[in-house]
N, C-alpha and C positions, 0 to 999 in steps of 0.2 A: 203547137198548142195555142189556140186564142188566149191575147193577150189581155190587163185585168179588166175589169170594167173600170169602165171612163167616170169622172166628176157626176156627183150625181143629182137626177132632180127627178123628184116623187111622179109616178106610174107614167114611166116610158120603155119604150125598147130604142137600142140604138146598135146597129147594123155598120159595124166598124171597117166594112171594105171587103175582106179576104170572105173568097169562097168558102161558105162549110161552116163559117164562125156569124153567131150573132150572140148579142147581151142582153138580154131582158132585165129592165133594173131602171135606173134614174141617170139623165147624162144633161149635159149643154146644147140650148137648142145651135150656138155654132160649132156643135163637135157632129152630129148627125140627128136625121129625120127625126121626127120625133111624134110617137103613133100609139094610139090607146093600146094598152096591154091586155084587154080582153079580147078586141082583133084577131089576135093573132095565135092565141089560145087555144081556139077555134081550129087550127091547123095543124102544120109540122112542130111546133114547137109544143102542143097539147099534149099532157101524156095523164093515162088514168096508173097508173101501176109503176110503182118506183123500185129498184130494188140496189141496197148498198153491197157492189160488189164489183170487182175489176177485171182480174184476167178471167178471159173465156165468156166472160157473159156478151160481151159486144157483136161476137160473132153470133149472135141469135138475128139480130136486128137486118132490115134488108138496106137495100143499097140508097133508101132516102133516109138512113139516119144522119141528123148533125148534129155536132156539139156545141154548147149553150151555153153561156156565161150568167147565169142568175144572179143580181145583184140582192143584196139583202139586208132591211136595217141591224143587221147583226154581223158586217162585213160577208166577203167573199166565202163561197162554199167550199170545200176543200179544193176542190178542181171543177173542171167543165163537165158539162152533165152532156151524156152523148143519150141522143130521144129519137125514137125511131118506132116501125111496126113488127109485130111478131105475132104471124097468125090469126091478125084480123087485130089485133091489142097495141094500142097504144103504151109503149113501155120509155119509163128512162131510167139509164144507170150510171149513178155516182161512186166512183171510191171513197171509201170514205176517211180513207188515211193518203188519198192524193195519190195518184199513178206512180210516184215515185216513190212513194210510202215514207213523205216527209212529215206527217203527221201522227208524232205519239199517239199515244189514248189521250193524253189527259189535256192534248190539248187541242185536239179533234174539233172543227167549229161546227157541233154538236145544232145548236139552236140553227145557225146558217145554213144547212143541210136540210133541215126536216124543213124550216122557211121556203126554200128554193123550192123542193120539189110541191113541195102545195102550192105555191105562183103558179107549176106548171099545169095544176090541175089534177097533181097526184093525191088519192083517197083510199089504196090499196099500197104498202110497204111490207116488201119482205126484205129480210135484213139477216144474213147469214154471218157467220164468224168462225175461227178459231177458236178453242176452248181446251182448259185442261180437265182432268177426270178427276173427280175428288172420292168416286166408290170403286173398290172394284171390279162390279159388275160393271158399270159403264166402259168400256173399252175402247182405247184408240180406234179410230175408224166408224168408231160408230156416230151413230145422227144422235141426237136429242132435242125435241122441239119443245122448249120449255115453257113452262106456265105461271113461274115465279120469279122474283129476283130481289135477292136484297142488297141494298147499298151501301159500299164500303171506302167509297171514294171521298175526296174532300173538296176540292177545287175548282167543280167543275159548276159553270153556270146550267142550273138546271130546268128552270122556268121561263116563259115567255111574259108571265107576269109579274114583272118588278115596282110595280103601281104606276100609277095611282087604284087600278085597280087588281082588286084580288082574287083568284079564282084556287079552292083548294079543292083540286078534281080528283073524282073516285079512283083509286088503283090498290080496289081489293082483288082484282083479277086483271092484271095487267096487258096483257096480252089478247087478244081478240080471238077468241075460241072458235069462229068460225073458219078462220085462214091455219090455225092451228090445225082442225079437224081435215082440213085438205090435205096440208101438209105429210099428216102423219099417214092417211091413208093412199096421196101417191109415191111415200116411199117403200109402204109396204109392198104395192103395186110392182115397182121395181126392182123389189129383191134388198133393200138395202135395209139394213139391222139400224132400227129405230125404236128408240122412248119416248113414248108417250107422255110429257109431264116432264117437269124436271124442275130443283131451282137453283138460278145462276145466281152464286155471288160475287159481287163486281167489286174489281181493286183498281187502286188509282192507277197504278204503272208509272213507269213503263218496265219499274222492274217486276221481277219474278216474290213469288211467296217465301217465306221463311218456314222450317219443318213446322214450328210452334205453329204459326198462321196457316198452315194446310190441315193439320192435325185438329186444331180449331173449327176450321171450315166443316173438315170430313167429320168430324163428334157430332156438328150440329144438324147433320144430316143432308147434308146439301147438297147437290149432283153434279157441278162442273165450275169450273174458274174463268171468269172472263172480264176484258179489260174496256169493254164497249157499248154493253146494253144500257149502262146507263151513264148520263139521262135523257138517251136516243128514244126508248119506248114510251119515259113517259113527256116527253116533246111532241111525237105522236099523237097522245091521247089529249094533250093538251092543244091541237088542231084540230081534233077528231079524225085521226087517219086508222083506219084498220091497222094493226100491226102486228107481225109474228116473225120469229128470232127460229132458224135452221140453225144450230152447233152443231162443228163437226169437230169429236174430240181425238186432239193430238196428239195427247201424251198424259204421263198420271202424275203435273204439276212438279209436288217434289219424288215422288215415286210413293211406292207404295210401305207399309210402316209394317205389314208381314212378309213382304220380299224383299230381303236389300238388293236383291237382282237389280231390280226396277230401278233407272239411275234419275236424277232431278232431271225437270226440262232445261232443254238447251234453245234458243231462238234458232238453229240451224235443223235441229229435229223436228219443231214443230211446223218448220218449211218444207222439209222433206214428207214430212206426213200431209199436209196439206197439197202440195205439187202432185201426190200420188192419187187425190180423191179429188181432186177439185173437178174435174170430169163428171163425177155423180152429183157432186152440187149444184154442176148447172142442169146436168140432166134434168134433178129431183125439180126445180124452181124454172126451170121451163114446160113441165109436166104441170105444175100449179097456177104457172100463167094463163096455160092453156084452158085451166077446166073453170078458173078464178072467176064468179060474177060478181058484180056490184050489186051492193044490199044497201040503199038509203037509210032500212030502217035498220040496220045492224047497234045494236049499242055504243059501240066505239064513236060511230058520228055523231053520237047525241051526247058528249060527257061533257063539252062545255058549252053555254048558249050565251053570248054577251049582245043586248039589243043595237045593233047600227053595224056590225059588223060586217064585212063581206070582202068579198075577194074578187070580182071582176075589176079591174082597173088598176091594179097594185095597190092592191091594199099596202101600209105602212106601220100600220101600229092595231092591234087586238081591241084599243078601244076604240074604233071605229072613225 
């Protein structure tokens, strides 16, 4: 694995020796070269379509994928971003709890991730998870591409805006209905049992729910438990990246409150359930890369506009 990025100095890339590894980010002109970051863009390290997810998806990408160290005024991204082609598409994919899954929810470098992949050029994110069921009709196994989410976390830096300026961006519809509408239509496509709709409410973590706080959840209507959409979606809308959220549900959180069959979740169940479908995951998100177009005038590119701002060059700060 490339090593972290180097000391840093505003819009450079630096090319730290080993085959396969470079850093796009800020370094010392006597640590290496040092060469505009729009350059290079332009190339291997370009990508239009980001997706937060780990095992199996790498294997989509062909044999000129590398992986990328993105430096970020918000420190390092969980891990290296491995960028490559798939089918004519420029794709990159981040874990986003680190290959090693050393990174909780709550302390997931949330802002650093969504950063990085727009350096690279990414304005298309899909962002798959884990999720518990809070109905009973939702069913383990099943997909849900949700269209809402409320937040229940407390800790987590959620804005790119911490002033001097302030932007309070639209998320009455959070999610980008166009990549949702894909979504749901190539899982039908595939045979795999999907919802249309759905809303996630997001807890801190990294522990699990209490009966009272699922019972809570499920009263209030709401259709899956999760520990990471936010404030990954609205980090998103606050770059203007398309963005839409695959759940694949694992288990029914604390179980169910008319079966006591159904027993709480375990972290070792929700892996086992996940290990058994993760296959359809990538299937379903390689079928949406595939048909995925760029839409300029989609809404989601348009939710924040701050005058001076841009991105060719390593941009460093939102206000321009």
């Amino acid at each position: 694995m490339p090593s972290r990025p180097w000391p840093l100095r505003s819009g450079a890339f630096s090319f730290p020796g080993k085959t396969g590894e470079k850093t796009i980010g800020r370094t010392s002109d006597e640590e290496a070269e040092v060469e505009p970051m729009a350059e290079h863009t332009e190339g291997k390290l370009r990508a239009d379509i980001g997706v937060f997810g780990g095992s199996g998806f790498y294997e989509l990408l062909g044999e000129d994928a590398v992986e990328v160290w993105v430096d970020t005024p918000y420190g390092p991204p969980s891990d290296v971003i491995t960028v490559g082609e798939f089918e004519g598409k420029r794709v990159a994919f981040l874990p986003r709890h680190g290959r090693g899954h050393q990174y909780p929810p709550h302390r997931i470098p949330y802002r650093a991730n969504l950063w990085a992949m727009r350096e690279l050029g990414v304005k298309t994110v899909f962002a798959p998870c884990a999720a518990g069921s809070l109905q009973p009709h939702v069913k383990p196994a099943d997909f849900v591409v949700c269209d809402q989410f409320v937040d229940r976390t407390r800790s987590r830096p959620a804005t790119f805006y911490d002033g001097p300026v302030t932007v309070h961006v639209s998320l009455a519809d959070p999610y980008c209905p166009r990549l949702r509408r894909l979504l749901v239509a190539e899982a039908r496509r595939l045979g795999i049992t999907v919802h249309d709709g759905g809303t996630v409410v997001v807890i801190e973590g990294p522990r699990f729910s209490t009966r009272a706080e699922s019972k809570w959840f499920s009263q209030a209507g709401w259709e899956f438990i999760s520990m990471t959409q936010y404030p990954e979606v609205v980090l998103a809308r606050e770059l203007n990246m398309c963005y839409a959220n695959v759940a694949l549900i694992t288990d029914y959180d604390v179980g169910l409150a008319d079966d006591p069959s159904v027993p709480p979740v375990t972290h070792e169940a929700v892996l086992e359930v996940f290990k058994a479908n993760n296959e359809r995951v990538v299937s379903l998100l390689a079928a949406a890369i595939r048909k995925v177009d760029d839409d300029p005038d989609c809404g989601c590119r348009k939710a924040v506009s701050i005058p001076g701002a841009k991105w060719a060059g390593g941009l460093r700060s939102l206000e321009g």
